[in-house]
N, C-alpha and C positions, 0 to 999 in steps of 0.2 A: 798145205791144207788151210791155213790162216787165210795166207792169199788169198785163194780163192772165195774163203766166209765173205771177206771182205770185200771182194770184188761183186758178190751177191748181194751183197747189204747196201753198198752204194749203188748198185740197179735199183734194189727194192724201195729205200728210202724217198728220192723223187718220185717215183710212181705215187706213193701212196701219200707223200704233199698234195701231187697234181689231185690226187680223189677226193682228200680233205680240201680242198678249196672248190671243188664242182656244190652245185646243189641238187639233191632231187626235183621229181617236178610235185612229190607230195609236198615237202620242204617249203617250197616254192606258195604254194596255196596256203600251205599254214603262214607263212610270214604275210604275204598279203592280206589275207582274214582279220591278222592281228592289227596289222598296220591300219586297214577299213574302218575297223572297232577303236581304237585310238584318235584317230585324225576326226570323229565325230564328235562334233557339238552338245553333249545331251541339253545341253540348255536351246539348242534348234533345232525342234525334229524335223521343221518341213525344210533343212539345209542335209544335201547327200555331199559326202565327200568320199570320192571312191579316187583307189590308187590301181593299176589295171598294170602287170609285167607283160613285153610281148617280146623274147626272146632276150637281147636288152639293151629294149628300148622300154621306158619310163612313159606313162599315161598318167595324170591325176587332173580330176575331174570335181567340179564343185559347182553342185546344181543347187538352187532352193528357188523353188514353187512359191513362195511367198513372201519375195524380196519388196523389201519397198523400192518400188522402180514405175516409176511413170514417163511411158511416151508416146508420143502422136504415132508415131510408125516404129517397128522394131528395128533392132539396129543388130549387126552381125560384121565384125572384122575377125580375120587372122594373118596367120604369116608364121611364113615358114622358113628357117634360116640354116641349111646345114643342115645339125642332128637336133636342132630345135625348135621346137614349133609353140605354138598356142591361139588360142581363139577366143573370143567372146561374143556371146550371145544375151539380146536387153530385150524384152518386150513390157509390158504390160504384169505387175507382179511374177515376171519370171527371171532370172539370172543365170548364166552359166557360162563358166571358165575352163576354158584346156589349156594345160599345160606338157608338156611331153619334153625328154631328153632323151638322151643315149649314156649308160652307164660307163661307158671309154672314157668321155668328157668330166664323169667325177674324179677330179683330184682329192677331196675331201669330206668324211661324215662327220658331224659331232654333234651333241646336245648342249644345252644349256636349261637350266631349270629359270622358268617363269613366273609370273604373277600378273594376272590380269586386274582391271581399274577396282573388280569386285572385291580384288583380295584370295581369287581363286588360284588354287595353284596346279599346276602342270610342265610342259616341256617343251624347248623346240627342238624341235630334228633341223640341224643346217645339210645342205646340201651344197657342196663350193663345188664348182664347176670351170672347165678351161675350155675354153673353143677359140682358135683363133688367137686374136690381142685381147679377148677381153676375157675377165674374170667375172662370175653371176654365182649369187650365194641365193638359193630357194630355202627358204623356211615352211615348215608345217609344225601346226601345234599340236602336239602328242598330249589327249583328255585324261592321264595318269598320274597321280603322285606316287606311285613306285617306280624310283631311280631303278632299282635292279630289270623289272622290265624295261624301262626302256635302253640301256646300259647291253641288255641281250638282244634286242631288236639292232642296236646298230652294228651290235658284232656279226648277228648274220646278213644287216646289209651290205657290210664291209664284205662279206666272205661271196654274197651275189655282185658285186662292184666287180673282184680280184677274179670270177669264173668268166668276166666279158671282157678282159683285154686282149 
């Protein structure tokens, strides 16, 4: 009878790892929402910074409307390398940056607490990455001075990282 407990227990156990490591897709929208609300500027409102999951693969996007940006003709390069991409886009007071990855290629999250020239405080979220030979660390500035949020934010990005290997 022991046996057997145990031979159910060791079924059940990974199963229900493998379920704590999946995310919902409400899960999913809440973490993003938060993340969208963080990564803004409130000191720019006409700057958007949207972060966009698309199974997982990584989108973050940084538009502002009223960039100081002067040129004769608009300008538009990208490239796309692997599971990495990005793009920029220049007109006439407009700016806009894509950046995208694939969550397989992160080896590492983690934060560091900041200060800006103002003496403003907040976060960065690192992003380390492996593709290839080369190693690429993405930073975004997390607009929070509560460590505990964002301390929770990279534990369930670690937990969405570990559901796309």
């Amino acid at each position: 009878m022991k046996l057997l407990f145990l031979l159910l227990m060791s079924l059940l156990v990974p199963a229900g790892t493998a379920a704590a490591q999946t995310m919902s897709a409400t899960d999913r929208q809440a973490l993003v929402r938060q993340l969208n609300h963080l990564l803004h500027d409130p000191r720019k409102p006409s700057q958007e910074v949207k972060l966009e999951l698309s199974g997982c693969h990584v989108q973050q996007t940084i538009r502002d409307t009223k960039a100081d940006v002067q040129m004769n003709q608009p300008v538009a390069v990208s490239v796309s390398k692997g599971s990495s991409d990005w793009a920029v886009n220049l007109d006439n007071g407009r700016f806009e940056l894509k950046m995208g990855f694939d969550w397989q290629d992160v080896t590492a999250l983690s934060y560091v607490p900041d200060t800006d020239d103002d003496g403003r405080r907040s976060y960065e979220l690192r992003v380390k990455r492996h593709s290839k030979n080369t190693d690429i660390t993405t930073t975004m500035s997390l607009y929070t001075t509560d460590e505990a949020v964002v301390k929770d934010l990279v534990r369930r990005l670690e937990q969405l990282r570990r559901s796309c290997r």
